[in-house]
N, C-alpha and C positions, 0 to 999 in steps of 0.2 A: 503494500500500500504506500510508501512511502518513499517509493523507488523515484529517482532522483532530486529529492528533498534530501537537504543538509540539516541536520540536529544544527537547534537555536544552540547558540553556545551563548554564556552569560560572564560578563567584565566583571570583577572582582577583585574590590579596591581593597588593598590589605593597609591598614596600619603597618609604617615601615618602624624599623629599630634606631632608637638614637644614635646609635655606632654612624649608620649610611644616614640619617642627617648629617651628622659631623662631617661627613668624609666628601659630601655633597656641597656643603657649605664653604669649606677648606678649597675644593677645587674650584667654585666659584671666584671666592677671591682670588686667589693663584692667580687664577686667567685673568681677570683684572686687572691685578697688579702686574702681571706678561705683558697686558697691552698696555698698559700705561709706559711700563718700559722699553716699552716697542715704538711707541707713539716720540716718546723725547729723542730716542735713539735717531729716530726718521731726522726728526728736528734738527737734530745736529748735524747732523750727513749732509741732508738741505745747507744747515749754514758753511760746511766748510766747503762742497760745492761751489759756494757763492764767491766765497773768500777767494780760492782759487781761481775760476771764470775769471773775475778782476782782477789779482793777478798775472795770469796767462795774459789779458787784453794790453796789460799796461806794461808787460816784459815785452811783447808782440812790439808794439811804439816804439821800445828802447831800441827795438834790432832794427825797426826801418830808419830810427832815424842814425842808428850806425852806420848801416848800410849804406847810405846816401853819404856820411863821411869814405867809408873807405870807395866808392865810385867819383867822389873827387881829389882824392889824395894825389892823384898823377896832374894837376892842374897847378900854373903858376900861383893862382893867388891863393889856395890852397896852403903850397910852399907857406907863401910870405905870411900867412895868417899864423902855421906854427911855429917858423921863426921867430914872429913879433909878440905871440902869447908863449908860446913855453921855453923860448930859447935868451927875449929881453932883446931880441937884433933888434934892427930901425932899418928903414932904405936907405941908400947912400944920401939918397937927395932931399934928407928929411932934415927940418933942424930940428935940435933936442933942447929943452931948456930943463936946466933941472935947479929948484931952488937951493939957495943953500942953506946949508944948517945952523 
């Protein structure tokens, strides 16, 4: 008679044990406080990303504007500019006045 009918089967909420609240409770926070850790951790990463990007951009500027010195290094006025800043020379045709002490 009861050929392919399924027996009613009936959910049966049990009172659980203190122990597995505990142990339920404990894993909750856990993972909470994983994500919270997880969360700051992101944070940081993000800043030092950041830190770097702007870095790299602003090392990037130092080499073009290198770069543009040593593509004029073979040019006279070149020459005469590190003569006149790191060597103290003057052009022949220059006067000098220099006060006295």
């Amino acid at each position: 008679m009861n050929q392919g009918r399924q027996p009613k089967r009936r959910l049966v909420v049990r009172s659980s044990s203190p122990a597995l609240k505990i142990v339920v409770t404990v894993l909750i926070v856990f993972s909470m406080a994983a994500l919270t850790a997880l969360a700051w951790v992101r944070g940081s990463i993000r800043s030092q990303v950041e830190d770097l990007r702007r870095e790299a951009a602003a090392l990037e500027q130092e080499n073009q504007e290198l770069q543009k010195k040593i593509d004029n290094l073979g040019s006279v006025q070149s020459v005469q500019d590190i003569a006149r800043e790191e060597l103290g020379l003057v052009d022949p045709n220059t006067v000098v006045i220099q006060p006295e002490e």
